[in-house]
C-alpha positions, 0 to 999 in steps of 0.5 A: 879139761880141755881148754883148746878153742872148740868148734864154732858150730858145736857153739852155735848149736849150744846157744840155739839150745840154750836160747830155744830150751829144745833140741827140737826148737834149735833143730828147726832154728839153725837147720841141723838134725836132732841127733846132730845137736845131740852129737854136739852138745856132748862133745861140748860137755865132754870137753869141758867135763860138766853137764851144761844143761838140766833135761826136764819136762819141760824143757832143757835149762842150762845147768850153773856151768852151763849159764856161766858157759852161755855168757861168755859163748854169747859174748864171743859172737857178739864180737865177730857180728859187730866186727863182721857188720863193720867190715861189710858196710862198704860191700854189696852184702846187707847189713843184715847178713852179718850174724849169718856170715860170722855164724859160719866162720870155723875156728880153723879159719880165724886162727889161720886169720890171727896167725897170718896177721901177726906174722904179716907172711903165709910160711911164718903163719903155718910154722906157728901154727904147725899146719901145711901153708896150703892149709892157711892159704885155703883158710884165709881165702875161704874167710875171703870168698865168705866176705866177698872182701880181701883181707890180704894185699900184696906188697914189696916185702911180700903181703900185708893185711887189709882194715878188714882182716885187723879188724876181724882179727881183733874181733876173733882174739877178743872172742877167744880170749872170753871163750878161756875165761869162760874155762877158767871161770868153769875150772875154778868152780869144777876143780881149782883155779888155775887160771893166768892174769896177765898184767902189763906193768909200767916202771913207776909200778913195777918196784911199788904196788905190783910186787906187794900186790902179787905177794897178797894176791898168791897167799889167797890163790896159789895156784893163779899164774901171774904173768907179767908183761914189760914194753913199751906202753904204745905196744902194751896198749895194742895188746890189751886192746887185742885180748892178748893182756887182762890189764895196764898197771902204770901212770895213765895217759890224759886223755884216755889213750883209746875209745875202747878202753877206761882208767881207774885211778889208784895213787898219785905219789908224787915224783922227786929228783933222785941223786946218789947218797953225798950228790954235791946237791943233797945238801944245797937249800934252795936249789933252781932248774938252773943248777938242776941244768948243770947235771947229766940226767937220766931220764924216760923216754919221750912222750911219757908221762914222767918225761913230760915232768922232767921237761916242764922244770925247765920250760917254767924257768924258760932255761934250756933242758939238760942236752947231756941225757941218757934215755932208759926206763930200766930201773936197774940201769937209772940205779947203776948210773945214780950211783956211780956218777952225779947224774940225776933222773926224775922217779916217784921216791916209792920206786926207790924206797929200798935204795933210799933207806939203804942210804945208796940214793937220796932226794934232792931238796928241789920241790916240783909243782904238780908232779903227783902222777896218778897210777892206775889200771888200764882195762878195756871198756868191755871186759867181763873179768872173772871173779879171780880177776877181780879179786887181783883187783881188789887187792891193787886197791887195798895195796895202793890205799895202803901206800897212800897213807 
């Protein structure tokens, strides 16, 4: 199957016959000949390898591959004519040309859009794209002179993309990434799945559930490609919103990050404060924030959640907070400082389980009042996953009701 975007006409066409049930009533809706329509459709079913529609007398009806092809085409173009509506508001175009104007957007057009935009300069966009750059420049002013708006803004540095070109891209990313789960979905039912979950992973996730989840997960879908994505949460946040990552697996934000996108909570472990096995402190009873304050730390970065925990200990006993801090969320660099030195650092104890029972780290005796930090999925509002997707799901769940007991 050939899984490259196709040609937005070759859609358009295919939901006019599906919504039509004609080749004749179609031909009349979107002013196209009948051979032409008949052209297109095979080129569609050609590309995915499946009959999408049933010809019977009374009527063309979409076969199954061709109702889950329907949704997922239907759902792309929603998301170019909201974006389309919201970028001409402002301009001379009726709001009620905006299904018209997104109906005649090519697909050549809107990769050149994404390319240009993420790359904020014409060469870098056609290298990546691996076409001429007169080809992205004819592209990108097409789109302009379609929308009678600029999408593209000389600078200092060279250019930058306006609110309606980051609007559009967005828009078409969106519609792209439904128009590949659309395949994926296709490529299960015809062959086997084959498809790719991408999962942004945030520390207090990364050595707990999602391991054990992509262990259960790949014994039942082998042959799914778990991609998994680390960075900072304001970057990974911007992706999921993008289309570009399924999923944010970590501690959630309060209140939600974004309009666009929900959490689902899966576990709340508590946090602890960890020290090295043998830290003078292991073996203190009633230990204050302030012998906690004679300690170097290390600790995450700010404005996470965890960060928050570790400055609330001494804010509650009105002390200053340690000054002599390292600042990281690599698990791998907090483990090597813990043990070779006696600073400390604030983690959920399940993201150490396996230093602990190796009696390498150990809990400090210091309780912390409301530190449980709830980890769950961050998705966006709108999205269709697929049946496998949702099945990696699942198994967070049941993977994350098992730590909790």
């Amino acid at each position: 199957m050939d899984t490259s975007i196709p040609n937005l006409r070759h859609l358009r066409v295919f939901l006019a016959v599906a919504q039509k049930k004609s080749i004749t009533a179609a031909s009349q809706c979107i002013f196209l000949s009948q051979p032409a329509i008949t052209q297109a459709i095979a080129k569609l079913e050609k590309q995915i390898e499946a009959p999408l529609f049933e010809r019977h007398s009374g009527g063309m009806h979409t076969t199954d591959i061709g109702e889950i092809w329907y949704q997922r085409v239907l759902r792309a173009f929603s998301y170019l004519e909201v974006a389309t509506s919201d970028i001409i508001k402002d301009s001379s175009q009726k709001q009620s040309a905006a299904g018209h104007l997104s109906g005649q957007f090519s697909s050549t057009q809107l990769k050149a859009l994404i390319a240009v935009c993420e790359a904020q300069n014409f060469s870098i966009a056609s290298r990546n794209l691996q076409v001429s750059q007169s080809s992205v420049h004819r592209a990108a002013r097409d789109l302009e002179r379609l929308l009678e708006i600029p999408l593209f803004e000389k600078n200092s540095l060279g250019i930058h993309s306006t609110r309606a070109a980051n609007a559009l891209t967005k828009a078409a990313k969106l519609a792209f990434n439904e128009l590949r789960q659309g395949f994926d979905e296709i490529h299960a039912q015809q062959f086997k799945d084959t498809s790719t979950i991408s999962v942004a992973c945030m520390p207090l996730a990364r050595t707990s559930i999602l391991p054990k989840t992509i262990l259960a997960f790949n014994e039942a879908y082998p042959d799914v490609q778990i991609k998994v994505i680390e960075g900072p949460y304001a970057d990974l946040l911007h992706h999921l919103r993008q289309g570009d990552i399924d999923m944010i697996l970590g501690a959630l934000r309060f209140p939600s990050p974004a309009d666009d996108v929900i959490q689902d909570i899966l576990w709340s472990p508590p946090l602890a404060v960890i020290g090295r096995q043998g830290h003078p402190l292991s073996q203190v009873q009633h230990i204050d924030a302030k012998q906690l304050a004679e300690y170097a730390w290390v600790v995450p970065p700010q404005g996470t959640p965890t960060r928050t925990s570790f400055e609330n200990i001494f804010q509650a006993a009105d002390i200053q907070a340690p000054s002599r801090i390292v600042e990281s969320s690599s698990q791998i660099l907090i483990r090597e400082l813990l043990l070779e030195s006696d600073r400390l650092t604030i983690l959920s104890a399940h993201q150490v389980e396996r230093e602990i029972e190796h009696n390498l780290l150990a809990l400090i005796p210091y309780l912390l009042d409301q530190s449980n930090r709830p980890i769950g999925i961050c998705r966006r509002q709108n999205w269709l996953a697929t049946e496998t997707q949702n099945a990696f799901m699942e198994i967070l769940k049941n993977v994350a009701d098992a730590l909790s007991d």
